[in-house]
LODRENNU-691622 format. One record per atom (N, C-alpha, C): residue number from 0; residue in one letter; atom name; x, y, z. Coordinates in nm, 4 decimals. Layout:
// LODRENNU-691622
tinu resi NUM; resn A; name CA; east X; north Y; up Z
...
// end
This chain:
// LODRENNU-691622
tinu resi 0; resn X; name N; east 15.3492; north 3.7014; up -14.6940
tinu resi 0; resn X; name CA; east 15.2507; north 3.6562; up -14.7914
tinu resi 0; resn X; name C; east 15.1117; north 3.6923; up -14.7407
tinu resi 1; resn X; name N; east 15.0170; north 3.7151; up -14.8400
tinu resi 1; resn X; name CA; east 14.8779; north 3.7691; up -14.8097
tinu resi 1; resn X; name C; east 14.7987; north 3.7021; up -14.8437
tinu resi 2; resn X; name N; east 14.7065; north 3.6150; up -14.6976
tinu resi 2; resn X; name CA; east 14.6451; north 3.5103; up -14.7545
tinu resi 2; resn X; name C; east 14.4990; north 3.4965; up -14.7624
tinu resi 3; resn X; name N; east 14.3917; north 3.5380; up -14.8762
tinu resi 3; resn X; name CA; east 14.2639; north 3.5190; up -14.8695
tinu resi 3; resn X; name C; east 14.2038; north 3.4591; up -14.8487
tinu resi 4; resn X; name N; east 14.0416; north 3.4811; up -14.8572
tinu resi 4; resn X; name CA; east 13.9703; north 3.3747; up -14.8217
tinu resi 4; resn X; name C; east 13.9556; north 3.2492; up -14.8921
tinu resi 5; resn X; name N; east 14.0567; north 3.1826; up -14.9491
tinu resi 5; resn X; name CA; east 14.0630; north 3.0695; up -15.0433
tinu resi 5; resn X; name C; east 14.2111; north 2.9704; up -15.0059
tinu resi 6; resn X; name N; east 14.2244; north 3.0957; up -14.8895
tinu resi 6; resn X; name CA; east 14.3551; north 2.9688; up -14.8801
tinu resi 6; resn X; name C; east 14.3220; north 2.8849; up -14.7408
tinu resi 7; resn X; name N; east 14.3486; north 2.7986; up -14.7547
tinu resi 7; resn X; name CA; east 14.3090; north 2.6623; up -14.6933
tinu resi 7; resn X; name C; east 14.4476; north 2.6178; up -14.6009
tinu resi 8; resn X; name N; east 14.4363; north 2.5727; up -14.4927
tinu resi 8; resn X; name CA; east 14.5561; north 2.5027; up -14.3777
tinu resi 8; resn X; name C; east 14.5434; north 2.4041; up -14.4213
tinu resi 9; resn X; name N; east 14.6508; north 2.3097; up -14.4086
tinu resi 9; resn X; name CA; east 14.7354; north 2.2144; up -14.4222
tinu resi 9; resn X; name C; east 14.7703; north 2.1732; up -14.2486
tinu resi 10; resn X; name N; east 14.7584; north 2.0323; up -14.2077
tinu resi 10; resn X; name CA; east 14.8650; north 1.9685; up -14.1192
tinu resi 10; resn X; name C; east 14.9634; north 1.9491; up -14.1139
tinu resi 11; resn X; name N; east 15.0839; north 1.9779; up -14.0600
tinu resi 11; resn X; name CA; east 15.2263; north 1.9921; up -14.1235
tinu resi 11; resn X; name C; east 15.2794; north 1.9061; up -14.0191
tinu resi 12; resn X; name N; east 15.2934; north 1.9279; up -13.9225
tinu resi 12; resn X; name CA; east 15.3175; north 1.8322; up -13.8171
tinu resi 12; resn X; name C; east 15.2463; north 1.7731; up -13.6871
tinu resi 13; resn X; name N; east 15.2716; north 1.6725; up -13.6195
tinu resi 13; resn X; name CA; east 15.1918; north 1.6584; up -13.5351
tinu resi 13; resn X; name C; east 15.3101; north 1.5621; up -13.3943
tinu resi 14; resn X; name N; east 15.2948; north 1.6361; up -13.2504
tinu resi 14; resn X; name CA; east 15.4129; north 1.5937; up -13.2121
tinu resi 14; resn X; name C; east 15.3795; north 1.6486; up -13.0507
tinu resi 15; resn X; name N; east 15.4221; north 1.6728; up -12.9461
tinu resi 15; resn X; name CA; east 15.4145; north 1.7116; up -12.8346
tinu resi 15; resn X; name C; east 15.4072; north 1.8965; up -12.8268
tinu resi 16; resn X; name N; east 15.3329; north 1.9325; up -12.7667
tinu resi 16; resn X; name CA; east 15.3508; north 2.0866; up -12.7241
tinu resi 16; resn X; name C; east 15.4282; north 2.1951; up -12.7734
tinu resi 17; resn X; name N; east 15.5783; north 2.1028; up -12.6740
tinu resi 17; resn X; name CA; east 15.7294; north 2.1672; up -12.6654
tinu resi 17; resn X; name C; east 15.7792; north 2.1329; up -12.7781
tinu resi 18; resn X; name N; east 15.7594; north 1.9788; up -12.8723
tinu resi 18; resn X; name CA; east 15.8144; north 2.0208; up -13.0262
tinu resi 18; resn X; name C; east 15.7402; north 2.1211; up -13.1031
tinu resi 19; resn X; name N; east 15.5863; north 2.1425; up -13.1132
tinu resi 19; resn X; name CA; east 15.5308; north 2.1767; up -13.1745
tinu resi 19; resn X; name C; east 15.5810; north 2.3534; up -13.1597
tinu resi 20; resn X; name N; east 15.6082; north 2.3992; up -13.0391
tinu resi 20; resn X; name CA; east 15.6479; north 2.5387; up -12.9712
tinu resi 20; resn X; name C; east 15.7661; north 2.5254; up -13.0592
tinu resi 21; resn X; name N; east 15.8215; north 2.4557; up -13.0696
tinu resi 21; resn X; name CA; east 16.0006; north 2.4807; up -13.1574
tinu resi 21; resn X; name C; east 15.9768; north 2.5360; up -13.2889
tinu resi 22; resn X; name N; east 15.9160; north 2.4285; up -13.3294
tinu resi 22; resn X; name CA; east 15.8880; north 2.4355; up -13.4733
tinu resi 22; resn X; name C; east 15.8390; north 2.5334; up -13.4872
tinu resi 23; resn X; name N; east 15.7238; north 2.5638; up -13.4470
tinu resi 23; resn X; name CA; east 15.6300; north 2.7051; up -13.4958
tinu resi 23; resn X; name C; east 15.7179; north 2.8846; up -13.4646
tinu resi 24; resn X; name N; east 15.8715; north 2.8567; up -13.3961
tinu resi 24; resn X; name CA; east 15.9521; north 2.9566; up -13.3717
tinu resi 24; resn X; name C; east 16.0218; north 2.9838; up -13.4730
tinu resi 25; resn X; name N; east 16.0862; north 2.8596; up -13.5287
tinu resi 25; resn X; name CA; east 16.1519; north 2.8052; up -13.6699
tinu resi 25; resn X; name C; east 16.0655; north 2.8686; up -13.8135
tinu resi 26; resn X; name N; east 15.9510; north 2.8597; up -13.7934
tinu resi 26; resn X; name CA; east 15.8396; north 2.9041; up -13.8943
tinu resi 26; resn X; name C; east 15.8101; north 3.0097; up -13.9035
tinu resi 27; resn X; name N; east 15.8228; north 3.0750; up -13.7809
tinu resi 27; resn X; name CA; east 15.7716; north 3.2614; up -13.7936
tinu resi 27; resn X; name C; east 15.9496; north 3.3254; up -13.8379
tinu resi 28; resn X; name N; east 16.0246; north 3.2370; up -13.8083
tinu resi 28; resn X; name CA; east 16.1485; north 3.2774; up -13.7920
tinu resi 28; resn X; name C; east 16.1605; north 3.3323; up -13.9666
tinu resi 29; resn X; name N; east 16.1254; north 3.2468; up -14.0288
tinu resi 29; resn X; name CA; east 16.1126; north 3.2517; up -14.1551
tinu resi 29; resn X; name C; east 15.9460; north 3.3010; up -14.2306
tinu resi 30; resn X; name N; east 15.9190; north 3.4147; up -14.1539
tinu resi 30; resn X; name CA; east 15.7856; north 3.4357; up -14.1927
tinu resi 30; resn X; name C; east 15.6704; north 3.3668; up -14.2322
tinu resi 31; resn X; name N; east 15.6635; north 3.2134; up -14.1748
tinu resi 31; resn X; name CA; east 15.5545; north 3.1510; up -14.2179
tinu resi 31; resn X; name C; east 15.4645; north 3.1290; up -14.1211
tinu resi 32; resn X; name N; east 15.3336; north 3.1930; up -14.1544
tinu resi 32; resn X; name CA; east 15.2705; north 3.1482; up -14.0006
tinu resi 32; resn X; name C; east 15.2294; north 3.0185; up -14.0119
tinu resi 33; resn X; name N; east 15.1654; north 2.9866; up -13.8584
tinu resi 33; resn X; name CA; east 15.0919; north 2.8343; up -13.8440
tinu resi 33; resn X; name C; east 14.9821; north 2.8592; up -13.7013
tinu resi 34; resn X; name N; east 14.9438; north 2.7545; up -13.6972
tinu resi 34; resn X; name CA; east 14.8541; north 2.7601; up -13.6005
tinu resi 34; resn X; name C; east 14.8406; north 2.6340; up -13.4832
tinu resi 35; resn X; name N; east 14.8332; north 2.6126; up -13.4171
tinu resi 35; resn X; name CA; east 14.8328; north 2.5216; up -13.3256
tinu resi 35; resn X; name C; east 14.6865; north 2.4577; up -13.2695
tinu resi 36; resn X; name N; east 14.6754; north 2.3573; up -13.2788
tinu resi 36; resn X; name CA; east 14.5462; north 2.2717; up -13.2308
tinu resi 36; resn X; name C; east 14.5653; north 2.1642; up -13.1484
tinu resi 37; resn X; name N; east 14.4955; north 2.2044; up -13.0470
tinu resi 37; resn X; name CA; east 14.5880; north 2.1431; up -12.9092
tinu resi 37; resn X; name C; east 14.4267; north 2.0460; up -12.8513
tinu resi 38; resn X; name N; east 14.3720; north 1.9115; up -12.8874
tinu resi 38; resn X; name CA; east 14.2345; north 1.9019; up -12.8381
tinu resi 38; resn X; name C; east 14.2265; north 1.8579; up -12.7110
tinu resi 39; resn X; name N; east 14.3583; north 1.8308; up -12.6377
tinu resi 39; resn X; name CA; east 14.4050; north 1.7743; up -12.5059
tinu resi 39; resn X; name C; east 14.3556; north 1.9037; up -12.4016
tinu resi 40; resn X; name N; east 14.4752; north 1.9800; up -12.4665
tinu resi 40; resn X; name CA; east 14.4149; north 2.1662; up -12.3777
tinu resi 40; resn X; name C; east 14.3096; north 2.2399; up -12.3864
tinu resi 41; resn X; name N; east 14.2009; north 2.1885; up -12.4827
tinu resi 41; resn X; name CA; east 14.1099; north 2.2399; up -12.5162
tinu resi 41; resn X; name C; east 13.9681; north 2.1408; up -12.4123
tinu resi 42; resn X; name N; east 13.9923; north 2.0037; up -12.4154
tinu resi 42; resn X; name CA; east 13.8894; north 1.9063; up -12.3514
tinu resi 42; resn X; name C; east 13.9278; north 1.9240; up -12.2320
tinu resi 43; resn X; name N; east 14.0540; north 1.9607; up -12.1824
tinu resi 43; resn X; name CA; east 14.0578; north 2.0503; up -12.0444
tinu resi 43; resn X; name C; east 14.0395; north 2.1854; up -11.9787
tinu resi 44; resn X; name N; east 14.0136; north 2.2427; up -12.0625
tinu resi 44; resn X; name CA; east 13.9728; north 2.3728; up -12.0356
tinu resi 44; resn X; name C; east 13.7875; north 2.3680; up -11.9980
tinu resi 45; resn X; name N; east 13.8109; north 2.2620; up -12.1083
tinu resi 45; resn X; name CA; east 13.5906; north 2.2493; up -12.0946
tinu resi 45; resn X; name C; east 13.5594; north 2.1424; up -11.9764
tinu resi 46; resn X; name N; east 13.6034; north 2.1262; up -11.8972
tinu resi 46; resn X; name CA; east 13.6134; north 1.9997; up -11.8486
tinu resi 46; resn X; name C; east 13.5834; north 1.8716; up -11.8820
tinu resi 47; resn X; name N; east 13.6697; north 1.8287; up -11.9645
tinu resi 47; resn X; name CA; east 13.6468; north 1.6764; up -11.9707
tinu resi 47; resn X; name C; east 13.7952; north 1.6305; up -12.0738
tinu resi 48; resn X; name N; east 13.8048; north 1.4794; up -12.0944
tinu resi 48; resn X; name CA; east 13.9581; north 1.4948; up -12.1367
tinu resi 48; resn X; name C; east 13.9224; north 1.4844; up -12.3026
tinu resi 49; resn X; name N; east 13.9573; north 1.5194; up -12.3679
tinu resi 49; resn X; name CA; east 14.0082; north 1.5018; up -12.5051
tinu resi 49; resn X; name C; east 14.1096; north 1.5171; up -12.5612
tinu resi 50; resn X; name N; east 14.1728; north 1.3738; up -12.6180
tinu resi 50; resn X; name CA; east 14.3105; north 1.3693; up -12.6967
tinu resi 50; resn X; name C; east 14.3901; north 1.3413; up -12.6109
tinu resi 51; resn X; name N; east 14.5480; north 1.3685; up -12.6949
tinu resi 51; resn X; name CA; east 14.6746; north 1.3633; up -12.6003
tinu resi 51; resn X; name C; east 14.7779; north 1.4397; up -12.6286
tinu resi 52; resn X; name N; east 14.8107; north 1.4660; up -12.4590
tinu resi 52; resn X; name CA; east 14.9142; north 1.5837; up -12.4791
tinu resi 52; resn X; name C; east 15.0170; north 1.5574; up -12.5936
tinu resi 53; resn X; name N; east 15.0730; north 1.4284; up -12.6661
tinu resi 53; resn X; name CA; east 15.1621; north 1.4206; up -12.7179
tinu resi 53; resn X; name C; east 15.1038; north 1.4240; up -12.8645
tinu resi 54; resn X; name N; east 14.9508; north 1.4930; up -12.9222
tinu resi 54; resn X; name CA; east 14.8896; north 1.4801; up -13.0502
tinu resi 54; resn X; name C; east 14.8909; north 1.6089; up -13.0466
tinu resi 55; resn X; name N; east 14.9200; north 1.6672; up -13.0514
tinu resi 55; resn X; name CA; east 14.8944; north 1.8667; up -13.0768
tinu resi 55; resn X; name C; east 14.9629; north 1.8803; up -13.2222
tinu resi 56; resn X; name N; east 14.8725; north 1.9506; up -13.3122
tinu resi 56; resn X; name CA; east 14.8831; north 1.9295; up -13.4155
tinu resi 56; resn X; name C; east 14.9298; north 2.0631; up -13.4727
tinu resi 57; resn X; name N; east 15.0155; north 2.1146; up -13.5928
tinu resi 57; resn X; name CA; east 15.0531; north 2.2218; up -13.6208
tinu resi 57; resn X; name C; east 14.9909; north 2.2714; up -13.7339
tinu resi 58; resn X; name N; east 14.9493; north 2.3692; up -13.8011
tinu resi 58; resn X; name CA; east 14.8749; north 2.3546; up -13.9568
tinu resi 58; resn X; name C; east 14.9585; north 2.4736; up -13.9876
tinu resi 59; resn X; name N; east 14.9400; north 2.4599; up -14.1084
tinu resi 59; resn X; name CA; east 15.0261; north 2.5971; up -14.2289
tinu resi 59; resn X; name C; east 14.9205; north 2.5893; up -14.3577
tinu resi 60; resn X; name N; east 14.9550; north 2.7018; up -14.4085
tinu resi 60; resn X; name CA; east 14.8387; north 2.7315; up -14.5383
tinu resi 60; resn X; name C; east 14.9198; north 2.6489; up -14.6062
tinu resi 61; resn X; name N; east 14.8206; north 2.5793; up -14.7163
tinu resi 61; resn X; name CA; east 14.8826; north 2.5401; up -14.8301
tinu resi 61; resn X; name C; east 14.9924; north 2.6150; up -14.8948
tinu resi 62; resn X; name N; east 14.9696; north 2.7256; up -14.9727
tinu resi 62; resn X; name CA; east 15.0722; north 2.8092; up -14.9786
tinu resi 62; resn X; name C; east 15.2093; north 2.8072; up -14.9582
tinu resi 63; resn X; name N; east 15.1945; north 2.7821; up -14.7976
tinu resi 63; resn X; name CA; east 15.3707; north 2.7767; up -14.7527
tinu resi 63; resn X; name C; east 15.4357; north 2.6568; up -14.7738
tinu resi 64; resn X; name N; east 15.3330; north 2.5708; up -14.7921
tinu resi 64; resn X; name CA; east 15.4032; north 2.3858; up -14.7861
tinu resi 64; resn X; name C; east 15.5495; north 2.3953; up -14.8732
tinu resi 65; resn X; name N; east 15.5820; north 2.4251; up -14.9169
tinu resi 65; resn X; name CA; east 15.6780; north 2.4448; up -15.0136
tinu resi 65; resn X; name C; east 15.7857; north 2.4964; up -14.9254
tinu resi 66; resn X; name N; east 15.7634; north 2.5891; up -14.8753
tinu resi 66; resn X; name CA; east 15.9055; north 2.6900; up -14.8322
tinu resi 66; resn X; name C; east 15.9421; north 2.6367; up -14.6916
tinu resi 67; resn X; name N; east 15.8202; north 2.5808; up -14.6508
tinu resi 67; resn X; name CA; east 15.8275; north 2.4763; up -14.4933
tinu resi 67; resn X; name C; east 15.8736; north 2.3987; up -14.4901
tinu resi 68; resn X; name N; east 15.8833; north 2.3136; up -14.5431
tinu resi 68; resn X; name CA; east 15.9315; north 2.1564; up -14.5841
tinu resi 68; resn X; name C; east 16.0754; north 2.1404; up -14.5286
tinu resi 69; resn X; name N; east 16.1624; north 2.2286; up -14.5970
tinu resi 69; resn X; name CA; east 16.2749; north 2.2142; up -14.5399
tinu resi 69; resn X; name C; east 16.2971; north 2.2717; up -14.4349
tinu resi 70; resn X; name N; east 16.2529; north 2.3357; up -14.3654
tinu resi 70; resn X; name CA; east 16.2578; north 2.4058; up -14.1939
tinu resi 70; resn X; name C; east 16.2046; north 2.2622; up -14.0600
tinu resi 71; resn X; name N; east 16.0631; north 2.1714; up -14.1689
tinu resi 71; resn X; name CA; east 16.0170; north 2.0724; up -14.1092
tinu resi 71; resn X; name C; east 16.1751; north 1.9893; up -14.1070
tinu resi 72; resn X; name N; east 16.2445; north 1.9281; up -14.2472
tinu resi 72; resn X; name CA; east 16.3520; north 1.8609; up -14.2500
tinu resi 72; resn X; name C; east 16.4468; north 1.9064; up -14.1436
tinu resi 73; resn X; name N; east 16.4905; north 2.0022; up -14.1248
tinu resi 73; resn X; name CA; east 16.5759; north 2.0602; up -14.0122
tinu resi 73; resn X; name C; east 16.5881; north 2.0366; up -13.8896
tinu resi 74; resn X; name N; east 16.4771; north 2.0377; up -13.8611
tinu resi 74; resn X; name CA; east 16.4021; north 2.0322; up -13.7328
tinu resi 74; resn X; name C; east 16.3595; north 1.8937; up -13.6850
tinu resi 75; resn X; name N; east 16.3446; north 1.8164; up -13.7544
tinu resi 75; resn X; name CA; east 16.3286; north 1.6667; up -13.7548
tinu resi 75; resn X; name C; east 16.5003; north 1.5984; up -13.7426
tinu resi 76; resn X; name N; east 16.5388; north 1.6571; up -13.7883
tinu resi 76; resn X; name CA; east 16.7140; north 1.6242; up -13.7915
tinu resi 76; resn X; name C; east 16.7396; north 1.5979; up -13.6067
tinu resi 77; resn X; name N; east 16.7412; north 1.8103; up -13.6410
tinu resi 77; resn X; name CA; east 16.8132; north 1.8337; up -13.4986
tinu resi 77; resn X; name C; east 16.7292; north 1.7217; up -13.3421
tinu resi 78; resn X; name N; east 16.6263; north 1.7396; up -13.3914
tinu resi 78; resn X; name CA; east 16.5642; north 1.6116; up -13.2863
tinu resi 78; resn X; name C; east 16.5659; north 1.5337; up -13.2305
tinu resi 79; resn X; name N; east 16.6055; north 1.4658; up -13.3787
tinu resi 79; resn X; name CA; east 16.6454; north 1.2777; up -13.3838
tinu resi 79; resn X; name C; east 16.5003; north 1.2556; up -13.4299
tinu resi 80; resn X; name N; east 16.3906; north 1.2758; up -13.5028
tinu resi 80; resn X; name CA; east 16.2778; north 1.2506; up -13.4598
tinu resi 80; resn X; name C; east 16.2828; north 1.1492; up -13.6825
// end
């Protein structure tokens, strides 16, 4: 999908690192990109702390919310979450 300057991210999940790394494998797996916002790894990189490792947040364009949903359901299954 080809996404212009009008398409807008969405929060899709929000969860630890290593879930967030699953999921977003699950998502390209199925051609959807996402992006990762990590403010824990980021307030450490600058030195100082911000957030928590277990808040790293995942975003997807609006767009995909639809075709994601059930990859999110899946994945929440296999979890237990």
């Amino acid at each position: 999908m080809t996404m212009d300057d009008q398409s807008k991210h969405t929060r899709f999940f929000t969860g630890s690192l290593i879930e967030i790394q699953r999921l977003q494998i699950d998502l390209d797996d199925q051609e959807i990109p996402s992006m990762i916002k990590n403010n824990f790894q980021s307030g450490m990189r600058s030195g100082f702390y911000g957030g928590s490792p277990s808040q790293v947040e995942l975003f997807i364009f609006e767009e995909d919310k639809e075709k994601a949903l059930p990859i999110l359901e899946s994945f929440k299954e296999q979890m237990g979450i």
